[in-house]
N, CA and C atoms as a LAMMPS dump frame, in Angstrom:
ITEM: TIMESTEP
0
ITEM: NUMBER OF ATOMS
216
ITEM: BOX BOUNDS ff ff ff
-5.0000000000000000e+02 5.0000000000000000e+02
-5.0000000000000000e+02 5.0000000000000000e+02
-5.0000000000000000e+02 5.0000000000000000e+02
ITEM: ATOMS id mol type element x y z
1 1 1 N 246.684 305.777 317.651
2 1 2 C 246.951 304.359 317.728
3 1 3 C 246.208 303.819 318.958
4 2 1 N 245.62 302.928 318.559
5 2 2 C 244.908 302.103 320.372
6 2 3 C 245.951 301.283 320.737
7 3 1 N 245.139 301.421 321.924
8 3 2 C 245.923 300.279 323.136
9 3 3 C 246.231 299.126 322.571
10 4 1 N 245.642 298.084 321.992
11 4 2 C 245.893 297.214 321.592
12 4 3 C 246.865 297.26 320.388
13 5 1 N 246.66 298.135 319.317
14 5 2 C 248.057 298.028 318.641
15 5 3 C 249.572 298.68 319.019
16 6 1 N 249.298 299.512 319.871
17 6 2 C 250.556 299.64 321.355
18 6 3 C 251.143 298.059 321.513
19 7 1 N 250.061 297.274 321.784
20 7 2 C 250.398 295.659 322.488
21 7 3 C 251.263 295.208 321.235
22 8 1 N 249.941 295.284 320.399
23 8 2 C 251.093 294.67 319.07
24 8 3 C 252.134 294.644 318.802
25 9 1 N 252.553 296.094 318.62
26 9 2 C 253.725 296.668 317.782
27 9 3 C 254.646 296.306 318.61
28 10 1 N 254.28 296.122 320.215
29 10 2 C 255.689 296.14 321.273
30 10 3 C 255.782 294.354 321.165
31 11 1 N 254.645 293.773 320.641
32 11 2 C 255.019 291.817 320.434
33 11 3 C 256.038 291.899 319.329
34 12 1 N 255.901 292.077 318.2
35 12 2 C 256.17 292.353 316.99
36 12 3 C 257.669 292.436 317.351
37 13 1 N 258.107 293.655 318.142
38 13 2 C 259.115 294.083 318.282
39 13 3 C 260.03 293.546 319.069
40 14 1 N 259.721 292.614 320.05
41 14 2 C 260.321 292.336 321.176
42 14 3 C 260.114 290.633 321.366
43 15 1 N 259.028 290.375 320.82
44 15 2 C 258.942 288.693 321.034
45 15 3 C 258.353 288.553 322.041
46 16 1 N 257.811 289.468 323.418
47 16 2 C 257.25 289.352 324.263
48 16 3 C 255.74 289.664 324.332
49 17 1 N 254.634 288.938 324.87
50 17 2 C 253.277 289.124 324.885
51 17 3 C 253.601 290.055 326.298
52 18 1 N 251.914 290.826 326.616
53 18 2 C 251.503 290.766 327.627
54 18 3 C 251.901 290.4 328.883
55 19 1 N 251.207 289.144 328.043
56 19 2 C 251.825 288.121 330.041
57 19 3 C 253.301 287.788 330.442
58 20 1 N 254.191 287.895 329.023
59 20 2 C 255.624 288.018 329.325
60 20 3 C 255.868 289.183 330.233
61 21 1 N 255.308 290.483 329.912
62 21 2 C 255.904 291.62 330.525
63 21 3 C 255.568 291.185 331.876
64 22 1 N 253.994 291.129 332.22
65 22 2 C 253.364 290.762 333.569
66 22 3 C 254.395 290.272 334.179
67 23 1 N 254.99 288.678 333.871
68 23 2 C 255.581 288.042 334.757
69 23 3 C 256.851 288.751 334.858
70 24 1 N 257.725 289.558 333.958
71 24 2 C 259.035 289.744 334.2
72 24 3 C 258.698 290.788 335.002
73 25 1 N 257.906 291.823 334.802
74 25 2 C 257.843 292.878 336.262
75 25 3 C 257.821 292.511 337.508
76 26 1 N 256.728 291.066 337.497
77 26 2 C 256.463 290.578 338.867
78 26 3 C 257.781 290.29 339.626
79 27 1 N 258.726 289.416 338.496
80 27 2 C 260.021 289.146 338.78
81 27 3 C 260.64 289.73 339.41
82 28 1 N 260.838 291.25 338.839
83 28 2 C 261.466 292.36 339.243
84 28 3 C 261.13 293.342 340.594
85 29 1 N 259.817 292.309 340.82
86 29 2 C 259.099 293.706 341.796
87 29 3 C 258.479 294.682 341.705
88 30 1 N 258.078 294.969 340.492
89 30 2 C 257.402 296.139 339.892
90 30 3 C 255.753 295.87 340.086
91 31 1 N 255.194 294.702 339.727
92 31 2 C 253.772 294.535 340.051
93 31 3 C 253.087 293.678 339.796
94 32 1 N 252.6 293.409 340.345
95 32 2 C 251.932 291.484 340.755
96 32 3 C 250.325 291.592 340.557
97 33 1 N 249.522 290.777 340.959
98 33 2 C 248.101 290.889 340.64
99 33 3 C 247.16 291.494 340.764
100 34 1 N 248.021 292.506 341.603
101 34 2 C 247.015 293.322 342.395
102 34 3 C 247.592 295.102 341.731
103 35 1 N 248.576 294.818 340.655
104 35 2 C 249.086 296.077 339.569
105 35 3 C 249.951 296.347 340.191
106 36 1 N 250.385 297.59 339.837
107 36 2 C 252.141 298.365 340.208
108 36 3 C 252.077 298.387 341.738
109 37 1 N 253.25 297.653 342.194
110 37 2 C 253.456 297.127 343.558
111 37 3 C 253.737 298.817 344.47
112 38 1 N 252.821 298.818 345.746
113 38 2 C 253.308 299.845 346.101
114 38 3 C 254.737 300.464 346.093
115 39 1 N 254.81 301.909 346.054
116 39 2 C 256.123 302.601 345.933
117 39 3 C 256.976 303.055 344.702
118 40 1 N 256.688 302.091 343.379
119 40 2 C 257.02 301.883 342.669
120 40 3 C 256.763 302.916 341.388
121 41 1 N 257.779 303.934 341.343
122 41 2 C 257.455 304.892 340.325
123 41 3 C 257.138 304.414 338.567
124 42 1 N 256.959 305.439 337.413
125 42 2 C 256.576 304.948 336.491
126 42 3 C 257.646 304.995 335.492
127 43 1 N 258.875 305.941 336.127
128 43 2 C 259.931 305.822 335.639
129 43 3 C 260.919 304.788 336.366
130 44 1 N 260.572 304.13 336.822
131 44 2 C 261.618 302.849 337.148
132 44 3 C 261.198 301.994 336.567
133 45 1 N 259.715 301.604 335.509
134 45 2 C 259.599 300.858 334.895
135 45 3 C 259.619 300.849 333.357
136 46 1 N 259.703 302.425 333.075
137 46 2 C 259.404 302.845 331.193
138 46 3 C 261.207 302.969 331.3
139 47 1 N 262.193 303.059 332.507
140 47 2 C 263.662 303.071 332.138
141 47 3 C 263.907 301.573 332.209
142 48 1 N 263.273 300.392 332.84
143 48 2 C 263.642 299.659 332.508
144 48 3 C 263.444 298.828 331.224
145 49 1 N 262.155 299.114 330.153
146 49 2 C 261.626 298.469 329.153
147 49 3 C 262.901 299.319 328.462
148 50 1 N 263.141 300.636 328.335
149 50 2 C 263.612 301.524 327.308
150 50 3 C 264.967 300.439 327.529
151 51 1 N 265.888 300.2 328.707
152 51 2 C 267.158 300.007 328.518
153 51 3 C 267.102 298.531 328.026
154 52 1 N 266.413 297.613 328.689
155 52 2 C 266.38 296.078 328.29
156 52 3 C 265.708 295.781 326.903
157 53 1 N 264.592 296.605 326.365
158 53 2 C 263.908 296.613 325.226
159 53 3 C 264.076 297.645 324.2
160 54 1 N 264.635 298.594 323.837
161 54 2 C 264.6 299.389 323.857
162 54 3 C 262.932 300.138 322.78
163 55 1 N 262.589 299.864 323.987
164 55 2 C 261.044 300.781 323.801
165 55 3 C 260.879 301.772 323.791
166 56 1 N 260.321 302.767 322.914
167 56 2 C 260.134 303.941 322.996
168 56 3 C 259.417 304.316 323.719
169 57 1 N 259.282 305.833 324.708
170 57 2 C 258.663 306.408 325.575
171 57 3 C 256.969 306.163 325.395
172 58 1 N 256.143 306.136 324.332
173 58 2 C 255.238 305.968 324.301
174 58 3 C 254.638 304.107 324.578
175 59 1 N 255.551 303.847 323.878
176 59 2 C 255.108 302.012 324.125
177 59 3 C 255.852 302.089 325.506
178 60 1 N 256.672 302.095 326.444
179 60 2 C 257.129 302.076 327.461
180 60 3 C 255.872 302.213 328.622
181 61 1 N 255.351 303.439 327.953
182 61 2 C 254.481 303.739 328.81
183 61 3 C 252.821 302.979 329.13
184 62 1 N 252.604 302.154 327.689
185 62 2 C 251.863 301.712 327.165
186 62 3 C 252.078 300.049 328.446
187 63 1 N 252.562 299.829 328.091
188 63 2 C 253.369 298.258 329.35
189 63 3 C 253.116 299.274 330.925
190 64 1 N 253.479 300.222 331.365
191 64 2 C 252.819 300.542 332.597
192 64 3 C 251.563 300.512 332.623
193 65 1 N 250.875 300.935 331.681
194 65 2 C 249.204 300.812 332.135
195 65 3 C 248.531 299.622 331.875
196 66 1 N 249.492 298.861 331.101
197 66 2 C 248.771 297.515 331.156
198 66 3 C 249.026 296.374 332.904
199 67 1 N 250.281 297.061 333.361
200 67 2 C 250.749 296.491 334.219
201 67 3 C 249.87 297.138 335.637
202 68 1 N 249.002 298.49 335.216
203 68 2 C 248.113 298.864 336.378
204 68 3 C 246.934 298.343 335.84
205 69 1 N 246.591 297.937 335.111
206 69 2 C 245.491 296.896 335.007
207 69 3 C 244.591 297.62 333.559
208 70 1 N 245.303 298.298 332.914
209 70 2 C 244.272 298.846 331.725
210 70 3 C 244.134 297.724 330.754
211 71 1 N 242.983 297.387 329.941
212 71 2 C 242.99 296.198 328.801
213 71 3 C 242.712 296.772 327.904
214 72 1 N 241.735 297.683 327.584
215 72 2 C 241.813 298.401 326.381
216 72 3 C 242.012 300.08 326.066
């Protein structure tokens, strides 16, 4: 599966784009423009999609690398 249908399937599923996740991490502290805010492990952010979204480990993980700056 590519990156981009990762993106998909987690819109599809959740009602949230991209830039939704972007801003709610930023919210949270997790990572701002400059990607995953120092300190910030990768399991404090795939436990938070899994519990609020419930995303599976692979799309979970898929929203961290978009949030360190991967596009495709």
């Amino acid at each position: 599966m590519s990156f981009q249908a990762y993106l998909d399937n987690i819109q599809a599923k959740t009602g949230k784009s991209p830039a939704d996740f972007k801003a709610m991490a930023a919210e949270k502290g997790f990572a701002g423009p400059a990607g995953i805010a120092d300190g910030v492990k990768a399991t404090q952010i795939t436990d938070w999609l899994k519990a609020d979204f419930g995303l599976g480990h692979g799309h979970a993980m898929a929203i961290f690398a978009l949030l360190k700056g991967k596009t495709n």
